[in-house]
C-alpha positions as CSV (number, residue, x, y, z in Angstrom):
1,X,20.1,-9.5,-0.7
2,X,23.2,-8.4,-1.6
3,X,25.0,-4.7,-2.0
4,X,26.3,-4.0,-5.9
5,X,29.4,-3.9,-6.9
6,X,30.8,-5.1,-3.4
7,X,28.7,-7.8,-3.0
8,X,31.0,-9.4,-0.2
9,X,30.2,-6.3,2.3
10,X,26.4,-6.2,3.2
11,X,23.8,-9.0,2.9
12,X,20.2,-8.7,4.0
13,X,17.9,-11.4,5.2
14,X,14.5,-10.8,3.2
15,X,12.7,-13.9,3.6
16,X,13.5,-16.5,6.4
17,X,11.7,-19.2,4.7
18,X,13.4,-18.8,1.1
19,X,12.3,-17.6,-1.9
20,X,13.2,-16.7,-5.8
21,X,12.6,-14.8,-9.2
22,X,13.2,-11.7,-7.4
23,X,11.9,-8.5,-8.8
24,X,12.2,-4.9,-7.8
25,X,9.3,-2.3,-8.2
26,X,9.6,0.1,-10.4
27,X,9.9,2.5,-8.0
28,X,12.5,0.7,-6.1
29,X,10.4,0.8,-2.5
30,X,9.2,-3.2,-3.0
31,X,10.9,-6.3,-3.7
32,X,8.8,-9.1,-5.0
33,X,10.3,-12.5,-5.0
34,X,8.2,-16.0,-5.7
35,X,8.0,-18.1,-2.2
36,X,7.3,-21.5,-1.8
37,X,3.9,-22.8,-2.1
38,X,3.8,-20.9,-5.6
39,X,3.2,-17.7,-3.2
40,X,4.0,-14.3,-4.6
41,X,6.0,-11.9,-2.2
42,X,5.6,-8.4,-2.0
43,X,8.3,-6.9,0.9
44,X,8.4,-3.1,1.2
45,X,12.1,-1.6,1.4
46,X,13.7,1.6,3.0
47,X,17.2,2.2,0.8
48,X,17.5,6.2,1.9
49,X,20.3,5.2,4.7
50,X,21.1,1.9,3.9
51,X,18.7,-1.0,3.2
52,X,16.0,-2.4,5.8
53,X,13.5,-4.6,4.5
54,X,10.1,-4.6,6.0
55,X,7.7,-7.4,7.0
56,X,6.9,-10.2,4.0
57,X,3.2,-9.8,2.3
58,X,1.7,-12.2,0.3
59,X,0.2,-10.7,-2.9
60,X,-1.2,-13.9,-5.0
61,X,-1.0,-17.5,-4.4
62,X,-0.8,-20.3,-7.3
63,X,1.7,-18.7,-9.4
64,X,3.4,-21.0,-12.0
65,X,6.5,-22.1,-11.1
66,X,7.4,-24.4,-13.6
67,X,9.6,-23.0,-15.8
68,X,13.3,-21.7,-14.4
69,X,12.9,-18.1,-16.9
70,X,11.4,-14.8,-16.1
71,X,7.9,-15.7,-15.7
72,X,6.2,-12.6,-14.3
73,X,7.2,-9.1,-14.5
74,X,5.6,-5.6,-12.8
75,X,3.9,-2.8,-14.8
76,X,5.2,0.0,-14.9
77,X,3.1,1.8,-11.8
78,X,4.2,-1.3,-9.8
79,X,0.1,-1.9,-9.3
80,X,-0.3,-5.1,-11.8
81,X,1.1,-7.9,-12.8
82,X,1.4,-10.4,-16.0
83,X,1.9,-13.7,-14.8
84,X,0.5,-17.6,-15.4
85,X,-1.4,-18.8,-13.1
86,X,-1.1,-22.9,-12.2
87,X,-3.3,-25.0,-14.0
88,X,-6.5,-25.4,-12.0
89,X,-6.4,-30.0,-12.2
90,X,-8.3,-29.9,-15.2
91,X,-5.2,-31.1,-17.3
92,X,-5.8,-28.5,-20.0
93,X,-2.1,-27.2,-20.5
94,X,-3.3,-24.2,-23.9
95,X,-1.8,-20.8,-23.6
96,X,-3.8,-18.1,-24.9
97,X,-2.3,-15.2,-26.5
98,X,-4.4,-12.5,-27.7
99,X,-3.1,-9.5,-30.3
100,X,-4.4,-6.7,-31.1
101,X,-6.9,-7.1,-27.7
102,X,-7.5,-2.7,-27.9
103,X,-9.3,-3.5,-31.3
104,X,-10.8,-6.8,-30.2
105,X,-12.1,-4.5,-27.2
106,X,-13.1,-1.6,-29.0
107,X,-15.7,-4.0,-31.4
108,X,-16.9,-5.8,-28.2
109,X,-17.4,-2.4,-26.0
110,X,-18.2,-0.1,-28.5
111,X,-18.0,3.9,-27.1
112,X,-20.2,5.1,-30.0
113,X,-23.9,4.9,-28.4
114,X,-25.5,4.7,-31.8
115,X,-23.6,1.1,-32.5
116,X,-25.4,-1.6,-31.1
């Protein structure tokens, strides 16, 4: 970890065994970063008088790395993710994306009693 704009003057050691795809929560008191082993990193951070990085934390494990672009991001509360997850071996490589899934919910789950 680095200090913007003078990134010459302060680095910080947050993982001793390496890591990627950084992310910060959106609060800013988390970093997340992809380790290896497709483990995903969750390292709480102190920035009030400087920067100290606490202990590492793993938070999932068989993340997708395949593919060098963003490939998981935070929500906005910094309590979920959207990621893919590695293929389990059955060689099936489909991606399912689903629109509209508040409607698609609303006909499955209907909140009306009287609609069955």
């Amino acid at each position: 970890m680095r200090q913007f704009p003078n990134v010459n003057e302060g680095q910080w050691l947050v993982s001793n065994e390496g890591g990627s795809r950084r992310r910060w929560a959106p609060d800013g008191g988390e970093l997340f970063y992809l380790a290896p082993g497709s483990r995903l990193m969750a390292v709480p951070v102190e920035t009030e008088s400087g920067f100290a990085p606490g202990n590492a934390t793993e938070l999932f494990r068989g993340y997708y790395a395949g593919y060098d672009g963003r490939t998981y991001d935070v929500s906005p509360d910094g309590e979920r993710f959207l990621m893919v997850k590695e293929n389990a071996g059955d060689g099936q490589k489909d991606f399912i994306l689903v629109l509209n899934w508040h409607e698609q919910l609303k006909r499955l789950v209907p909140t009306d009693p009287s609609v069955h």
